[in-house]
C-alpha positions in Angstrom: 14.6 4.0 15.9 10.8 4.7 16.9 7.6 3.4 15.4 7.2 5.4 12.6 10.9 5.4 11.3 10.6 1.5 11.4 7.1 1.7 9.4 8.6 3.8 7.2 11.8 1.9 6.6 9.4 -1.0 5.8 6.9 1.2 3.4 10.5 2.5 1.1 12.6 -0.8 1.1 9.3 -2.9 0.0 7.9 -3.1 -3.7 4.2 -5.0 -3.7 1.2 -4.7 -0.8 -1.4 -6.3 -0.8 -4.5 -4.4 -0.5 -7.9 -5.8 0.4 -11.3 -4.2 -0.3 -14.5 -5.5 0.3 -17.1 -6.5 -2.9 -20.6 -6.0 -3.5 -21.2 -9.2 -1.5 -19.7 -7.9 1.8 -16.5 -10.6 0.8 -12.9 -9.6 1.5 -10.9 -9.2 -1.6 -7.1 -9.3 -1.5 -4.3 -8.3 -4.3 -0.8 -7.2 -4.7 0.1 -3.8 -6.1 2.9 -2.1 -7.0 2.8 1.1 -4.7 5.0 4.3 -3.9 5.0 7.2 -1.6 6.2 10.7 -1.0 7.3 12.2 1.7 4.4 11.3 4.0 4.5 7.5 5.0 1.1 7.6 5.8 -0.4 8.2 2.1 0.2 5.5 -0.1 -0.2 5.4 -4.1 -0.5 2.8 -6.7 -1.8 2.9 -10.6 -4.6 0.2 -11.6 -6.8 -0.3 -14.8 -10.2 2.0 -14.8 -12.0 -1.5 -15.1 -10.9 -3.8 -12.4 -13.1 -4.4 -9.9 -11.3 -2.7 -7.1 -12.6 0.3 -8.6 -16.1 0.1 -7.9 -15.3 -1.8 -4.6 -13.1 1.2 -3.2 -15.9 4.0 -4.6 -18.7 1.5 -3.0 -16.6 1.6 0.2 -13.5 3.4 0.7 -12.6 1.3 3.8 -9.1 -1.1 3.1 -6.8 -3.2 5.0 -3.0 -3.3 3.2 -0.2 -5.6 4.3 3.7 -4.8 2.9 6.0 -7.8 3.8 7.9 -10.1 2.4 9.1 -14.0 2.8 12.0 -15.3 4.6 14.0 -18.1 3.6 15.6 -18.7 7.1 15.2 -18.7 10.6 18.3 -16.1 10.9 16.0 -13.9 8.6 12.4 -14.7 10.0 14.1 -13.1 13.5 15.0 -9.6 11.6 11.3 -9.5 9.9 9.5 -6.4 10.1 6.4 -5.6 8.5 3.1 -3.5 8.9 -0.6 -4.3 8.2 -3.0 -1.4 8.5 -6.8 0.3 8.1 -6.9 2.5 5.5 -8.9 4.8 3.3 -8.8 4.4 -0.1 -9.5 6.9 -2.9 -9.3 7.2 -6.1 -7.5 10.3 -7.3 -9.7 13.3 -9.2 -8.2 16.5 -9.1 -4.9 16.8 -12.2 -2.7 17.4 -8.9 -3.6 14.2 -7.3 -3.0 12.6 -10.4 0.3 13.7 -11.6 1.1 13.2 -7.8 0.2 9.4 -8.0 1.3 8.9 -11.2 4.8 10.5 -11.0 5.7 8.8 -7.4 5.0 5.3 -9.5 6.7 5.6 -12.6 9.6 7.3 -10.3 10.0 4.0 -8.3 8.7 1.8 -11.1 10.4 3.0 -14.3 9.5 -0.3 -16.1 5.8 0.3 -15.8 5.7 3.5 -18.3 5.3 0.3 -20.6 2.1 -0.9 -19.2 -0.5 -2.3 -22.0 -2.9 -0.1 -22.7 -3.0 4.0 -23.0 -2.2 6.2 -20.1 -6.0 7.2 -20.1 -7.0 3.8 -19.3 -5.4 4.1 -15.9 -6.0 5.7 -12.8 -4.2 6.6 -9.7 -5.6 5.1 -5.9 -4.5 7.3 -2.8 -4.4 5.1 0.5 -4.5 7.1 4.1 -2.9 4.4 6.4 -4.9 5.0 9.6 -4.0 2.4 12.4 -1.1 0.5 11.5 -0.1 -2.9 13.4 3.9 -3.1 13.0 5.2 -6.0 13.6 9.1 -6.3 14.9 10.8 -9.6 15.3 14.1 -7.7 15.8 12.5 -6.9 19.1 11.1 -10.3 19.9 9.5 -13.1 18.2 5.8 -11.3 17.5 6.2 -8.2 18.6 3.7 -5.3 17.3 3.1 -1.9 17.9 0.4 0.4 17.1 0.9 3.6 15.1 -2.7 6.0 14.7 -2.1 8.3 11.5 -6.0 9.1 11.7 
């Protein structure tokens, strides 16, 4: 299996990333999301209120780091980890396509969030274009990473 089948083995059999934009302070701001994508790897998607603050922080500056990974509860599995971190472009979906796009990738992975607080209008879709992405492989050995460039 090459790079990119491995980083996209990690991107479908994960739930939550954590994406981190920067505020109007120049501080780093991490948080999980429920994400989804299609048939490119590369583009990411997630739904968030219109007024959290990653709004403004991802139209003030579209530059975002994501990681996708998950815990281990043994040695056994720490030594089959993989996960990815990555630069990234985040924006936040205008055009209807983009939208039904977003939302319908979502809602197909995440069912359970069509009953979300809130009307659908209150809501917006995020698009992420993974740029360099750092995957890390313990299957191979303890640490090892390798870089993919999507951009």
């Amino acid at each position: 299996m090459n790079a990119k089948d491995k980083i996209r083995e990690v991107i479908n059999n994960h739930k939550l990333m954590c994406i981190c934009t920067v505020d109007e302070n120049g501080m780093p701001k991490g948080r999980s999301v429920d994400y989804a994508t299609g048939e490119d790897e590369s583009i990411l998607y997630f739904i968030t209120n219109k007024e959290t603050d990653k709004i403004n922080e991802i139209k003030n500056n579209s530059n975002v780091f994501i990681v996708i990974d998950h815990d281990c509860d043994s040695m056994e599995e720490l030594q089959q980890l993989r996960y990815i971190k990555a630069t990234a472009k985040a924006y936040i979906c205008e055009s209807p396509e983009e939208v039904q796009k977003a939302f319908g990738y979502v809602m197909q992975k995440f069912p359970y969030l069509k009953d979300l607080p809130g009307e659908p209008s209150d809501f917006v879709g995020i698009k992420v274009e993974l740029e360099k992405v750092t995957l890390t492989d313990n299957t191979v050995h303890f640490g090892y990473m390798e870089d993919v460039l999507y951009r």
